[in-house]
C-alpha positions as CSV (number, residue, x, y, z in Angstrom):
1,X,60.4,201.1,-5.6
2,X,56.8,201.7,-4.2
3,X,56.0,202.7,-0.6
4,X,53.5,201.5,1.1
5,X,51.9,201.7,4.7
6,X,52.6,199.0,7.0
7,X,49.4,199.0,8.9
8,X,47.6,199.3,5.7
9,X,49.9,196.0,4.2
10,X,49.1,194.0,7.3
11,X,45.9,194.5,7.0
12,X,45.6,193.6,3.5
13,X,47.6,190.8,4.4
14,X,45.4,189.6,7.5
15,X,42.6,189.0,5.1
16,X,43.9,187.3,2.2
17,X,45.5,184.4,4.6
18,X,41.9,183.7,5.0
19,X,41.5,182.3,1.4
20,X,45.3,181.2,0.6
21,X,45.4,177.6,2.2
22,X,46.9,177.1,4.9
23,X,49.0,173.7,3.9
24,X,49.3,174.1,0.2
25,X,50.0,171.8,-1.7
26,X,51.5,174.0,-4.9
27,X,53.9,176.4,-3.1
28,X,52.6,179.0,-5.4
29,X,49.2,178.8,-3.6
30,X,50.3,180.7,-0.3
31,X,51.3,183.7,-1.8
32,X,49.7,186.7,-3.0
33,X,50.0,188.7,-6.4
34,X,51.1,192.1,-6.1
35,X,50.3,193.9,-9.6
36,X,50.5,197.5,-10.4
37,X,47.0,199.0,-11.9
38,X,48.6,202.7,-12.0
39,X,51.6,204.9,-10.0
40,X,49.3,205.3,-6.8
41,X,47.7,202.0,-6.7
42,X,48.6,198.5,-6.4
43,X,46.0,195.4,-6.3
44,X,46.7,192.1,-3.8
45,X,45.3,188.6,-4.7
46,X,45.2,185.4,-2.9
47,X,43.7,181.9,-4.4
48,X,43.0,178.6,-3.4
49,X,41.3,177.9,-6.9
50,X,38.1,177.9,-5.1
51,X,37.3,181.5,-4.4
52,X,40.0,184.1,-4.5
53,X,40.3,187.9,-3.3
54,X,41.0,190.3,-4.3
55,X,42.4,194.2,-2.3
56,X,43.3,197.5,-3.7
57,X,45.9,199.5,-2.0
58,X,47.2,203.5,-2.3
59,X,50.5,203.3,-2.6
60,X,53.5,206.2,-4.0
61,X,55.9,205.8,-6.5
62,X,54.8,202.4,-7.9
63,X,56.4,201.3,-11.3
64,X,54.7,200.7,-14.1
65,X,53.9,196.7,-14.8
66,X,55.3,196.0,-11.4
67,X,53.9,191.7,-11.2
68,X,55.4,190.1,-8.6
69,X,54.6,187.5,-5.9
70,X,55.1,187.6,-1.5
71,X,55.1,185.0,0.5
72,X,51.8,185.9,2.6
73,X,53.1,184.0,6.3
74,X,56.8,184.9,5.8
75,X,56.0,188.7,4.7
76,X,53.3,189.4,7.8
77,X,55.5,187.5,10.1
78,X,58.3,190.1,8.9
79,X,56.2,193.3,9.5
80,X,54.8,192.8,13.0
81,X,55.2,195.4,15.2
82,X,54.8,198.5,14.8
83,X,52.5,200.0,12.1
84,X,53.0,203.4,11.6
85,X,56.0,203.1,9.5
86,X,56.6,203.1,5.7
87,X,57.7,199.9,4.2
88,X,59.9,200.1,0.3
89,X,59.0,197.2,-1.7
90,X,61.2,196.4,-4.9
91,X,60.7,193.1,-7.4
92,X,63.2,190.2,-7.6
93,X,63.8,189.8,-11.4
94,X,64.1,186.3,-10.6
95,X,60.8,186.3,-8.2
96,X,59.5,187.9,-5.1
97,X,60.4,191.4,-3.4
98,X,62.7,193.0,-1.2
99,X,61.1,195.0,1.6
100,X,63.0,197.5,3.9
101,X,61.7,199.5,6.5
102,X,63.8,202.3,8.4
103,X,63.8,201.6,12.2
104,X,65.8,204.4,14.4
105,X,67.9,205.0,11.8
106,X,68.7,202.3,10.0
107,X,67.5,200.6,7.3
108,X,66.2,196.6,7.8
109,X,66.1,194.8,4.3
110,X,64.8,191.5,3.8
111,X,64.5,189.3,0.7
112,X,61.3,187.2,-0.3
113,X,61.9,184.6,-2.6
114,X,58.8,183.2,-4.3
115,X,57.9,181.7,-7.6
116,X,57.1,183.5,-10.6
117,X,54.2,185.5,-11.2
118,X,53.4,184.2,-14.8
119,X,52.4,181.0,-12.7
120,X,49.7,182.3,-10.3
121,X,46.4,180.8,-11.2
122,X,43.8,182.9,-13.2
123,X,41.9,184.7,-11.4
124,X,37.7,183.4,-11.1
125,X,35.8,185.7,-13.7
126,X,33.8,188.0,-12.7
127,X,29.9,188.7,-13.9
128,X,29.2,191.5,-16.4
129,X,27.1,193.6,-14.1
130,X,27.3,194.3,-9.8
131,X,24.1,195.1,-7.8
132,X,23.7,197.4,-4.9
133,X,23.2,196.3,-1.5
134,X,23.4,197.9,2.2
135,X,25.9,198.6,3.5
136,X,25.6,196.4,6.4
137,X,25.7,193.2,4.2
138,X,28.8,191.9,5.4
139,X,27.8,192.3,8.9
140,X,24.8,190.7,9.1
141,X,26.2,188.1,7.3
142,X,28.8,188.0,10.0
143,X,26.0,187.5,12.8
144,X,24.0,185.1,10.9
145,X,27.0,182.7,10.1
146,X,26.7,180.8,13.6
147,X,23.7,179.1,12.2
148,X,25.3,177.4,9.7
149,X,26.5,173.7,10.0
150,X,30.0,173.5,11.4
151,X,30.4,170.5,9.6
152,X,32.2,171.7,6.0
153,X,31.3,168.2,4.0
154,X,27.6,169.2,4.4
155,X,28.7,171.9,1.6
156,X,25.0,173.1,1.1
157,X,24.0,173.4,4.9
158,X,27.9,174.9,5.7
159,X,26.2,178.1,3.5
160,X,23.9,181.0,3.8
161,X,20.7,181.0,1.6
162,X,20.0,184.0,-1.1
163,X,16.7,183.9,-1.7
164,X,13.9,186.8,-2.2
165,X,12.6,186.3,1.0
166,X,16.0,186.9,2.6
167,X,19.4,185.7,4.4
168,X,18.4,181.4,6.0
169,X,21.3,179.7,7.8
170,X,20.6,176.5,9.8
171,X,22.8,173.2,10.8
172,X,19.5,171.5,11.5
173,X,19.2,172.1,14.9
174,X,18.4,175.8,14.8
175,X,17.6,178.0,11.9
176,X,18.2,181.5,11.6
177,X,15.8,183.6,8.9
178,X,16.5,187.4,8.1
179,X,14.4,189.2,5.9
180,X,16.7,191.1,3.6
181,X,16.4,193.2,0.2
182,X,18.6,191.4,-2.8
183,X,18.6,191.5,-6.0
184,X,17.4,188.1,-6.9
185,X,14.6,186.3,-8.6
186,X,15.7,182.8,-7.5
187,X,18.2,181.2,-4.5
188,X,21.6,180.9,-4.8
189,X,23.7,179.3,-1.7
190,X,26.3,181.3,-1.0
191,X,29.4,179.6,0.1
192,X,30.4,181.4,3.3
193,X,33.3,183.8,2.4
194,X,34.6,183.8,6.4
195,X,37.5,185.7,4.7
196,X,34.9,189.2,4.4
197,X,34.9,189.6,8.3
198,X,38.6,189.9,9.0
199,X,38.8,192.3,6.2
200,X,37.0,194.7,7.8
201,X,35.0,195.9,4.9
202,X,33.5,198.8,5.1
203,X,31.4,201.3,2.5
204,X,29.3,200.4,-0.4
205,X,28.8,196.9,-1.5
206,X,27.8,195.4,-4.4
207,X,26.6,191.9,-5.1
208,X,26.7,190.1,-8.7
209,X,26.3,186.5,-10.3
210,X,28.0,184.7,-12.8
211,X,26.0,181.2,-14.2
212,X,27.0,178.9,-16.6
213,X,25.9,175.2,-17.2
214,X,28.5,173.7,-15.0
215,X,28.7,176.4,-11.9
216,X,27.4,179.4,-10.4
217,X,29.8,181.8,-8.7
218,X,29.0,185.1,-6.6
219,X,31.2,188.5,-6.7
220,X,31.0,190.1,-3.4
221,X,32.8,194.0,-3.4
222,X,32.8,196.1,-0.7
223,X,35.3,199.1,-0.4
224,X,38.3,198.3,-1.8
225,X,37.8,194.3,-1.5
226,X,36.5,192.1,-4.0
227,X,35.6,188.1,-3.3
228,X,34.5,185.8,-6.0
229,X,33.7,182.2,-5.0
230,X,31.3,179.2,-6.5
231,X,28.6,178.2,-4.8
232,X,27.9,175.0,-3.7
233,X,26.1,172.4,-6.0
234,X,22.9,171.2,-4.6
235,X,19.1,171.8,-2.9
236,X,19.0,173.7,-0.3
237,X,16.1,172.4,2.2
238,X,12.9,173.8,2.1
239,X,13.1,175.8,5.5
240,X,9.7,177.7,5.1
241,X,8.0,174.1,6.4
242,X,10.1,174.3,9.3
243,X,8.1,178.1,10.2
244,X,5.0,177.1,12.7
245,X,2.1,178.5,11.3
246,X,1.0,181.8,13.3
247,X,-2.6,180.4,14.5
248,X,-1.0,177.4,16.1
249,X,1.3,179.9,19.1
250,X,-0.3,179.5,22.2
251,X,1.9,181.9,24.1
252,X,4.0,184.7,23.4
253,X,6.8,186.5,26.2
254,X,8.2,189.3,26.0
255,X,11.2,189.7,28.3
256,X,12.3,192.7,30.1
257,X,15.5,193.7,27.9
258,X,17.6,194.8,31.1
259,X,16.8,191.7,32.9
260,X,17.6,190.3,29.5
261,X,21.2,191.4,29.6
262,X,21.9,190.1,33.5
263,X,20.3,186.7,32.5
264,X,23.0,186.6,29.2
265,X,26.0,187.4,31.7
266,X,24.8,184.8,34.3
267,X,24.6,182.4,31.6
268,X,27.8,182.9,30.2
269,X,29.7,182.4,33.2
270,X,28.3,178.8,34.0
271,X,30.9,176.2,33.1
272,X,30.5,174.3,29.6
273,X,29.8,171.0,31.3
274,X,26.4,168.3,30.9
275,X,24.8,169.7,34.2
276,X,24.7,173.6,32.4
277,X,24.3,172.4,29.4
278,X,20.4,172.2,29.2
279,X,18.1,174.6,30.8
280,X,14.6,174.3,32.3
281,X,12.1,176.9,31.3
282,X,9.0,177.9,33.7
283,X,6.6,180.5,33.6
284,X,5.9,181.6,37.2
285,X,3.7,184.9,37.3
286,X,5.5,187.3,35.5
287,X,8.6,186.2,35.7
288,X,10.9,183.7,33.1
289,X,12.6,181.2,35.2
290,X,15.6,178.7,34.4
291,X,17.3,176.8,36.6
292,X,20.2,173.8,35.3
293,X,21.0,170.5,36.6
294,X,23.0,171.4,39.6
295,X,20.4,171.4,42.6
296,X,22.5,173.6,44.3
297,X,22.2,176.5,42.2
298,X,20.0,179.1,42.6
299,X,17.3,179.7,39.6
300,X,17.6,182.9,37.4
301,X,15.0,184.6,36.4
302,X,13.7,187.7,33.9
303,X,10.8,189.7,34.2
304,X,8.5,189.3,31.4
305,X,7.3,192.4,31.1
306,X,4.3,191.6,28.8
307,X,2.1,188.0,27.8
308,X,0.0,187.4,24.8
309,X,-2.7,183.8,25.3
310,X,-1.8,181.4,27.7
311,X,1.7,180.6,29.9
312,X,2.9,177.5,29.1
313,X,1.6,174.4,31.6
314,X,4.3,172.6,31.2
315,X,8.6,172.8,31.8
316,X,10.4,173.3,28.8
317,X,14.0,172.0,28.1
318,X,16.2,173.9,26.1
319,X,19.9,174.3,25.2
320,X,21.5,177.1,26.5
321,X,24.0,177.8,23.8
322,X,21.2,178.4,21.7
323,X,19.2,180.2,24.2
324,X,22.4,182.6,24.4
325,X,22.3,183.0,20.5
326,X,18.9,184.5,20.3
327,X,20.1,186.8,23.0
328,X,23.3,187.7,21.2
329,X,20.9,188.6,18.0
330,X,18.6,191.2,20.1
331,X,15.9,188.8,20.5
332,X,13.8,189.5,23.5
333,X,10.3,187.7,22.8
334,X,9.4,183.7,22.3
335,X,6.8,182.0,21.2
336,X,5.5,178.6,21.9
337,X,2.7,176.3,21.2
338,X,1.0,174.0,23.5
339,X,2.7,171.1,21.8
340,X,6.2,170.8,24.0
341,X,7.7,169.3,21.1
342,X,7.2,171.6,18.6
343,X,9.7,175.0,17.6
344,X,9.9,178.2,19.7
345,X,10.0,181.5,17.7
346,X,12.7,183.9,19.5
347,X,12.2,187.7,17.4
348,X,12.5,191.5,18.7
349,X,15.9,191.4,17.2
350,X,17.9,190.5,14.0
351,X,15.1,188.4,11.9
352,X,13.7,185.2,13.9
353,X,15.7,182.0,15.1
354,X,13.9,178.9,15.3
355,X,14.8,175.8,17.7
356,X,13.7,172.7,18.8
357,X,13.2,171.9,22.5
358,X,14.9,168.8,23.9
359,X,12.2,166.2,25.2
360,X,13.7,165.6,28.5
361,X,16.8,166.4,30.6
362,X,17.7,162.8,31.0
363,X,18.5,162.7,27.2
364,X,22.6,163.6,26.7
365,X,23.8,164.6,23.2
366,X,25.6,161.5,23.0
367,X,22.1,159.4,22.7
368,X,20.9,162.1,20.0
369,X,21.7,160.4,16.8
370,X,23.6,162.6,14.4
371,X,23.1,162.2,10.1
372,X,25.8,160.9,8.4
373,X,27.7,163.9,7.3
374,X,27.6,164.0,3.1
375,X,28.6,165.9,0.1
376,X,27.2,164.4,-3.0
377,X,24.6,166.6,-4.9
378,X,22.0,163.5,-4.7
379,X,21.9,163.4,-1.1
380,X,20.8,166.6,-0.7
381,X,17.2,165.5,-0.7
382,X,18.2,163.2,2.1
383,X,19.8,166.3,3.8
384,X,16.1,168.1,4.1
385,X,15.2,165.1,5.1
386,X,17.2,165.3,8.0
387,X,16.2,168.4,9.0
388,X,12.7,168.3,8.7
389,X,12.9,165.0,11.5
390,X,15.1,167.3,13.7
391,X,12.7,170.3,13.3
392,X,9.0,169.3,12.5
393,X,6.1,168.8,15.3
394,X,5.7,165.4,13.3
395,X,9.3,164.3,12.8
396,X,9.7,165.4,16.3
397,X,6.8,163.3,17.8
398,X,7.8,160.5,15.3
399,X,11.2,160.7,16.7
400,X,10.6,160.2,20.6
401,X,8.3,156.6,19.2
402,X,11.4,155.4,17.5
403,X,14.2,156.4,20.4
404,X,11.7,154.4,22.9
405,X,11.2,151.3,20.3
406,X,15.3,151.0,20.0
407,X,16.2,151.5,23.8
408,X,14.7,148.3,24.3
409,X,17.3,145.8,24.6
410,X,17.5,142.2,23.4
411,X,16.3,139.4,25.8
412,X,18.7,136.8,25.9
413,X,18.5,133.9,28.0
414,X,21.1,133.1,30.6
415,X,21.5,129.4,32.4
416,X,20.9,130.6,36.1
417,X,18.0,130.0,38.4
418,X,16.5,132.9,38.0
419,X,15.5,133.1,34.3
420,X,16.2,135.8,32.1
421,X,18.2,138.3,32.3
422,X,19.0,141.7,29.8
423,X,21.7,142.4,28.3
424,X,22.8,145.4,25.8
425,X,23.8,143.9,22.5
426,X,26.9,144.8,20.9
427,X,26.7,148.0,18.7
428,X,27.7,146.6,14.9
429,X,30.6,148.2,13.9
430,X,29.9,151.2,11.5
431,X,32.3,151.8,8.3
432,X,31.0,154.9,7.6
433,X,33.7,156.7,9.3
434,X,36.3,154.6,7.4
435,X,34.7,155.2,4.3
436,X,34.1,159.3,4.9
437,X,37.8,159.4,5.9
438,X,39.0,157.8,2.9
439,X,36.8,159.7,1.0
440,X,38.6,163.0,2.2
441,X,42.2,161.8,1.2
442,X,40.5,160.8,-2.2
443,X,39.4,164.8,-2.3
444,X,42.4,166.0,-1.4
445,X,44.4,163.8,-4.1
446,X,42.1,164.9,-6.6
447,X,42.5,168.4,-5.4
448,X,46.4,168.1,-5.6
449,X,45.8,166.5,-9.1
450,X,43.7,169.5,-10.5
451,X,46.3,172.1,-9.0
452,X,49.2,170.6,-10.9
453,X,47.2,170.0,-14.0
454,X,46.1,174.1,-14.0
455,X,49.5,174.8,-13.4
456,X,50.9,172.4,-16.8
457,X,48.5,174.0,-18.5
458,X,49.3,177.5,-18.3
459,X,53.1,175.8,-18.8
460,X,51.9,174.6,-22.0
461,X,50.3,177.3,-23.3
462,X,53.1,179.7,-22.6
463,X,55.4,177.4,-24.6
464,X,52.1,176.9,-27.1
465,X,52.5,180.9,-27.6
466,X,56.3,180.9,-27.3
467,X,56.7,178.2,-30.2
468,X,54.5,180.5,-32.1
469,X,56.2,183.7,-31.7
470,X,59.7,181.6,-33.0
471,X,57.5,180.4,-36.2
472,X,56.6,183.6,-37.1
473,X,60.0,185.3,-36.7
474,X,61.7,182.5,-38.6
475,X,59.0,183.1,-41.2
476,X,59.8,187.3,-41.1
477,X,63.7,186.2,-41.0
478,X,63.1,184.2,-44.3
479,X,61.1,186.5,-46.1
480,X,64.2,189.0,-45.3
481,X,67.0,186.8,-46.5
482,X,64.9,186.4,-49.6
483,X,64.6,190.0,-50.2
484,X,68.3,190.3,-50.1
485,X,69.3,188.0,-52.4
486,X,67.0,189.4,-54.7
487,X,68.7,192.5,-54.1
488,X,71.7,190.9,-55.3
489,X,73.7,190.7,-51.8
């Protein structure tokens, strides 16, 4: 019987739901393995054959080759409340652990049943050798990942960039550039462990790389926490063309960081409708003025409290969920270029962010055409692609031509008196969604496939070994008899 603490478990716990799945479809999948490493620490690991993690606990009293399996949502459903108490875990010989924890007196037992732990997937290997990094990795990974795509099929955009020159994150719309110290000579995308911020890790962390011809997979370990996942297959855009070069800023602000911080909580109380959605930017004196949609509302402004070349002539139009992300990062300074279509630079805090304006307030995201979402390691050339159009001076010029040449609608002629009149054709019907959404259940099918062939394997080895144990015993229980009758018996 080991104890454990609660708070401590929960924790644990809390952290490794982030990487079992959540609707699995092998039962085994949504637990966690609870081994035994020596009499005052045990190790917790979840799967989804993926990535896995991986937590070290100190425990008392723990017996030796304890290997068991708990159910992660039925065990931290079972030990909510309070967490200052000691919980005694036992194994099941047939699978799974008893748990008991003593409240005002009396003892509370419960019994997890769960499948045996012979059947847990392998864990991911790990590489031969671990680099040192900061110790704020994990949270500036945590304040970068809002840049990424929210869309998960775009599996190279849906990560963060390794690459000498730093931490990149964009969805295409924004980009988000940190200039960070790793150990790498080439880029690696790393597939965004969302499971590391929950965890809470804390202390020294290490970074390593495992390649081989098929894959590449990172190791992540910070304090007692260890993450392994493969990175995604594929290019990741080239997002140093998307950088305006430094000769071509016409202007640069620098905002008053108080005035900064009223302007962020004025912002984040206006409602998240179309009229506060995008936000006009004017230079007036020395001041940064924004105003919304919604003629009745009064304009906010910042003082800029210092100006490098020329304000800008002209309004510009940006979003304000983006405007609230370079505030959220530190950033108090922008730079633009005389071009209104072309990027603005916010820095002064974490690394730079780099956005596009929008061309005019009379444009609603619903008329901004989105790509067609794709996973397929050949597309990924059309993915930078897409980005450069959204990002680039060019693209972006490019872009308002085409949007005018298509809003023109068809003439067709009508039998009345007065001639012609215009009419909107008839969007074609588009398959692509019926195709992507087929495409998923074929993903998941073949996910559900590869989860019971792992699974038959390991079966079949096990009997593989078993079969071989009998053979050779048969083979000692011969060469015995022989012996014996030899010996005359």
């Amino acid at each position: 019987m080991l104890l454990i603490s609660k708070y401590e478990l929960d924790k644990a716990l809390t952290g490794l739901s982030k990487v079992a799945p959540r609707k699995a479809s092998l039962p085994i999948l949504g637990c966690a393995r609870l081994q035994t490493l020596d009499r005052q620490t045990i190790s917790l690991n979840a799967t989804n054959l993926e990535e896995s993690l991986t937590c070290q606990l100190k425990v008392s009293d723990a017996p030796y080759g304890m290997d068991t399996l708990l159910q992660l949502a039925d065990v931290k459903s079972f030990i909510k409340g309070d967490k200052r108490a000691l919980l005694k875990v036992e194994p099941i010989a047939s699978g799974g652990v008893t748990i008991s924890e003593e409240i005002s007196g009396q003892t509370l037992t419960r019994v997890f049943t769960a499948p045996e732990a012979e059947d847990f997937p392998t864990l991911l290997a790990g590489p031969e050798q671990l680099f040192g990094l900061p110790d704020d990795f994990i949270s500036t990974l945590s304040r970068i990942a809002p840049s990424i795509s929210p869309d998960d099929t775009r599996k190279v955009l849906h990560g963060i960039l390794m690459s000498p020159e730093g931490l990149t994150a964009t969805d295409g719309k924004q980009l988000c550039h940190v200039a960070y110290p790793l150990p790498l000579k080439e880029d690696i995308v790393l597939r965004l462990p969302t499971c590391l911020f929950p965890a809470n890790m804390q202390g020294a962390t290490k970074i390593g790389i495992t390649k081989d011809k098929d894959f590449v997979r990172v190791t992540i370990e910070s304090g007692n926490w260890s993450w392994t996942g493969k990175s995604p297959s594929g290019t990741y855009p080239n997002w140093k063309q998307v950088v305006p070069n430094p000769n071509d800023i016409a202007s640069k602000l620098e905002l008053d960081r108080t005035g900064i911080a009223q302007l962020s909580s004025i912002l984040q109380r206006y409602p998240n409708d179309y009229a506060h959605k995008l936000l006009t930017l004017c230079v007036k004196d020395d001041s940064f003025e924004l105003s919304t949609d919604n003629v009745n509302e009064q304009k906010v402004t910042c003082h800029i409290s210092s100006m490098t070349g020329t304000p800008p002539t002209r309004p510009v139009v940006i979003d304000r969920q983006i405007l609230l992300r370079a505030f959220s990062l530190g950033h108090n300074t922008f730079e633009l270029m005389e071009d209104p279509l072309t990027p603005l630079i916010a820095t002064g805090g974490m690394g730079k962010l780099i956005f596009m304006p929008w061309r005019d307030r009379g444009q609603s995201a619903a008329e901004t055409p989105e790509p067609t979402p794709t996973n397929e390691p050949e597309t990924n050339k059309m993915e930078n692609e897409t980005m450069n159009q959204e990002i680039t001076p060019a693209a972006a010029s490019a872009t308002t031509t085409a949007t005018t040449e298509t809003a023109k609608a068809p003439v067709i002629p009508e039998a009345t008196s007065k001639g012609f009149k215009v009419v909107p054709a008839t969007p074609p019907t588009d398959s692509y969604d019926e195709l992507l959404e087929s495409m998923d259940d074929l993903r998941a099918a073949i996910r559900t496939i590869n989860e019971h062939a792992a699974t038959l394997t390991r079966k079949i080895r096990d009997q593989q070994a078993n079969a071989k144990q009998r053979e050779k015993n048969m083979k000692v229980a011969r060469e015995a008899i022989e012996k014996l009758k030899v010996s005359g018996f």
